[in-house]
C-alpha positions in Angstrom: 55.1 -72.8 18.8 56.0 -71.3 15.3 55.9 -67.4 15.1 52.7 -67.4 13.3 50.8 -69.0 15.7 52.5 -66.3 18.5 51.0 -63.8 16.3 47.3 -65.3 15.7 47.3 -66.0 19.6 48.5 -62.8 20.7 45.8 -61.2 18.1 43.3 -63.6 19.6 44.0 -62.2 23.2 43.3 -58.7 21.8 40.0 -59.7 20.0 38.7 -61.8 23.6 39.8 -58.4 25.7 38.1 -56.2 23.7 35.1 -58.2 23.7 35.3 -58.2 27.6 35.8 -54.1 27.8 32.9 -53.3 25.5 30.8 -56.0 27.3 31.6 -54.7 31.2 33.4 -51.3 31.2 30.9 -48.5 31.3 33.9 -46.1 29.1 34.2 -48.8 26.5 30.9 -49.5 26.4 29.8 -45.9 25.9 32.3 -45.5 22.5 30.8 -45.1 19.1 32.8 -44.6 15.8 32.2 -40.6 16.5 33.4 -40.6 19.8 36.4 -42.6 18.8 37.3 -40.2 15.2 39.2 -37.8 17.5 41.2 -39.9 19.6 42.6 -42.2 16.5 43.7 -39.5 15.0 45.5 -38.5 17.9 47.1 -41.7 18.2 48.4 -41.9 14.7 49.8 -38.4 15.5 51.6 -39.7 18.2 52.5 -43.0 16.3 54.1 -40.5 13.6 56.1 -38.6 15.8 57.9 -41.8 17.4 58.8 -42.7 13.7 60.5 -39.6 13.5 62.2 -39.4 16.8 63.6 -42.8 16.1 62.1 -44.5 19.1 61.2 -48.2 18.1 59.9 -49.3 21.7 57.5 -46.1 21.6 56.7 -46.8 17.7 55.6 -50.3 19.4 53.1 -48.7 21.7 52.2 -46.6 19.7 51.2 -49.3 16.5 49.5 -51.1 19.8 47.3 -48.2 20.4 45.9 -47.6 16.3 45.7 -51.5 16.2 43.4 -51.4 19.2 41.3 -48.5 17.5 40.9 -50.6 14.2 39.8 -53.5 16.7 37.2 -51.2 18.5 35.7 -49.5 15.3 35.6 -53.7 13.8 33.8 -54.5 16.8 30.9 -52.2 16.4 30.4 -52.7 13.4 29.6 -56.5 14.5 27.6 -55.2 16.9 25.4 -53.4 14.3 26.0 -56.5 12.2 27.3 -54.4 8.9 31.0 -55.9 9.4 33.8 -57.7 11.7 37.6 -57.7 12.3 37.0 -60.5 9.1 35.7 -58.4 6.8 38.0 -55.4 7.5 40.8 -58.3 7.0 39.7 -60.0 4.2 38.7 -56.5 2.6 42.1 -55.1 2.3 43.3 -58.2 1.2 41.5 -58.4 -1.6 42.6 -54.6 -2.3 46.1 -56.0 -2.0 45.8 -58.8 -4.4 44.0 -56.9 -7.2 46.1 -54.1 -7.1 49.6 -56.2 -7.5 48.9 -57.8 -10.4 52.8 -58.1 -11.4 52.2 -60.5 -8.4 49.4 -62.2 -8.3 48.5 -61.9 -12.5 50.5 -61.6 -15.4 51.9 -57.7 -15.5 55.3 -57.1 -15.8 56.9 -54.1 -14.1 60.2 -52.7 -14.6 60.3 -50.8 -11.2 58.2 -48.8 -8.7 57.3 -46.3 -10.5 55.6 -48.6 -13.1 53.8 -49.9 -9.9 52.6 -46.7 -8.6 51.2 -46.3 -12.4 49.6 -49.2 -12.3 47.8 -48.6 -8.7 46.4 -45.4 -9.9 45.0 -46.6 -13.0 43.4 -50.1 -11.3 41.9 -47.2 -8.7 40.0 -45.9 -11.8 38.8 -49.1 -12.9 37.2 -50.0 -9.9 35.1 -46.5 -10.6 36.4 -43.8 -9.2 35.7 -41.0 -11.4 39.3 -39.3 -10.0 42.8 -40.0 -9.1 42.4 -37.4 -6.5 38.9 -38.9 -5.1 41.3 -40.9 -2.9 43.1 -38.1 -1.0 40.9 -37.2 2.4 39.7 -33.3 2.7 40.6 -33.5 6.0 44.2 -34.2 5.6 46.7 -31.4 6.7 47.1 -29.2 4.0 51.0 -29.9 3.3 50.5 -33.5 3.4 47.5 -33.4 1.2 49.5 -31.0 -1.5 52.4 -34.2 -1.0 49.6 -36.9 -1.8 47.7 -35.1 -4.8 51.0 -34.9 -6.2 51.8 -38.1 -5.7 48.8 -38.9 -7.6 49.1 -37.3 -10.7 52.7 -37.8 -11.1 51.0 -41.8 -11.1 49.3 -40.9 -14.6 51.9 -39.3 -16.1 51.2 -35.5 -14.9 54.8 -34.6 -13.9 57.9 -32.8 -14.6 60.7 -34.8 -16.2 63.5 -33.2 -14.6 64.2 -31.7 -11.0 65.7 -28.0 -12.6 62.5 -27.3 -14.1 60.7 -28.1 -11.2 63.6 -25.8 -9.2 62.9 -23.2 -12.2 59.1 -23.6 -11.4 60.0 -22.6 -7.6 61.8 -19.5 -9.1 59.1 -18.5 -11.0 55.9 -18.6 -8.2 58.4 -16.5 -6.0 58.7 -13.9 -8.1 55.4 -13.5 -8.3 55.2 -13.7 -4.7 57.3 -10.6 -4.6 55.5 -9.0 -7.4 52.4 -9.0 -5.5 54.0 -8.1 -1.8 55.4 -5.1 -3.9 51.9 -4.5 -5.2 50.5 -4.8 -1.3 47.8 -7.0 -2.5 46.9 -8.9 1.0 44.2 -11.3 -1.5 47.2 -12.1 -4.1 49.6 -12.2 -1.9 48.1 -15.3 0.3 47.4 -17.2 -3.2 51.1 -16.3 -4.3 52.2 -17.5 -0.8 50.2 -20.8 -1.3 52.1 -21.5 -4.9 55.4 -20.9 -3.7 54.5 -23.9 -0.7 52.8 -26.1 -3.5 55.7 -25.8 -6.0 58.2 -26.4 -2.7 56.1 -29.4 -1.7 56.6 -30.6 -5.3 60.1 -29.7 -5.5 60.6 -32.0 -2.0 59.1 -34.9 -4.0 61.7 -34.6 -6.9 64.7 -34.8 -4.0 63.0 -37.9 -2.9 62.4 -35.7 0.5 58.9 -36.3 2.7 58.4 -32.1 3.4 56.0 -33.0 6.2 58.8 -34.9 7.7 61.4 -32.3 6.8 59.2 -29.1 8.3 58.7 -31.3 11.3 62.3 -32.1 11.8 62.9 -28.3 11.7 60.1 -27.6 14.2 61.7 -30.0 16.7 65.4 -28.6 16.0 63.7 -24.8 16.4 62.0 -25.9 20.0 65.1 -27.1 21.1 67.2 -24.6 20.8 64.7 -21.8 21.8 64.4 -23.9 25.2 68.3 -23.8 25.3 68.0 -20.0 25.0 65.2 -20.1 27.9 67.1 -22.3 30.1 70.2 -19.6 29.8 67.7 -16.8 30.4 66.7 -18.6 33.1 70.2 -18.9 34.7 71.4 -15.1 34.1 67.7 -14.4 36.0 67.1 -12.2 33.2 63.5 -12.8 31.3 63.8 -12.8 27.3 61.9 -10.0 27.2 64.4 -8.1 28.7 66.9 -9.5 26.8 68.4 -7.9 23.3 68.3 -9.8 20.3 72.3 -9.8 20.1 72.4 -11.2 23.4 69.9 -14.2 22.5 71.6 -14.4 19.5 74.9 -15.6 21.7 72.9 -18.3 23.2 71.4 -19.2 19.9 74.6 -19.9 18.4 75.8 -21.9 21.2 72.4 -24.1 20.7 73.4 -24.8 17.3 76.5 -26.0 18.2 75.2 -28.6 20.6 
């Protein structure tokens, strides 16, 4: 049996058992596209953070569970007979081929950045009225400030070099600290919000994801406060009670493990 066939038959079995669920479990049956919103977005949460812990038999799973949700959400909408697992296929297919044109046409591209061009200029062809229409409102807000970057920079709204975009960095936070002199709480919050937008940008110009770098930081923080709990724990002597240059001892010694 060649490897494609493995992978059409095990997609098969998927397709047949969720068929059965929706038809005979009273959970599955009782699932709608609103009910299910919440929990796929959990599960691509999840997905994310095996990426980033490096565990490929938990990314696995994990692509098992989303794959299941794009199955469920295909199979009601057979059910209300406005589109199938098919359609949803075929669909992004036909996205795929008439957005690689240097593929499947006649355009030449030099590199990826003459692709990502291309993709955001096909988008407005097809009628949207924005680059940005395509960036969802409900996306986190330093992962949306990554992607409508991303976006722009497609149509030639960029900096050319990292130092200015460095110099642009410079430049929001001293106005940051212009404003925290001035004690404006308003101005301060929309100063605060340019010195993460230019940061965010900056991260792009270092070829740096600064959702995944924030997140790696967040997991190396947790880590090492639990270190300093665990020793708190040990001396029987709650944090609280604790001065900052004896956590700062145990903090050390986290960093060095």
């Amino acid at each position: 049996m060649s490897e494609r066939t493995t992978q059409l038959k095990a997609f098969d079995r998927l397709l047949t058992i969720m068929d059965e669920l929706r038809e005979q479990c009273p959970w599955d049956k009782k699932q709608t596209m609103e009910s299910l919103r919440h929990l796929t977005i959990e599960e691509v949460y999840e997905l994310g953070d095996a990426i980033l812990d490096n565990d490929l038999d938990e990314v696995k799973k994990e692509l098992g569970d989303v794959l299941l949700h794009i199955v469920f959400y295909s199979k009601i909408g057979s059910e209300t007979k406005d589109f199938d697992i098919a359609d949803v296929c075929n669909s992004i297919c036909d996205k795929l081929i008439d957005r690689h044109p240097h593929i499947y046409g006649d355009v030449e591209v030099n590199d990826e950045e003459d692709v990502k061009r291309n993709w955001e200029q096909l988008k407005l062809k097809e009628g949207k009225k924005s680059v940005l229409e395509g960036v969802p409102k409900s996306l986190p807000s330093m992962v949306k400030a990554n992607r409508i970057q991303d976006k722009v920079a497609g149509v030639g709204f960029d900096w050319e070099k990292p130092e200015q975009v460095f110099e642009k960095v410079e430049e929001e936070l001293a106005e940051l600290k212009a404003e925290i002199l001035a004690g404006n709480t308003d101005r301060i919050e929309s100063e605060f919000g340019d010195v993460l937008f230019s940061m965010v940008n900056y991260a792009r110009f270092l070829k740096v994801n600064p959702e995944n770098a924030l997140e790696r930081t967040n997991k190396k923080f947790i880590k090492r406060f639990q270190y300093l709990e665990e020793k708190s724990k040990q001396l029987e002597k709650p944090l609280k009670d604790m001065t900052l240059s004896e956590m700062d001892v145990f903090w050390e010694e986290a960093k060095k493990l």
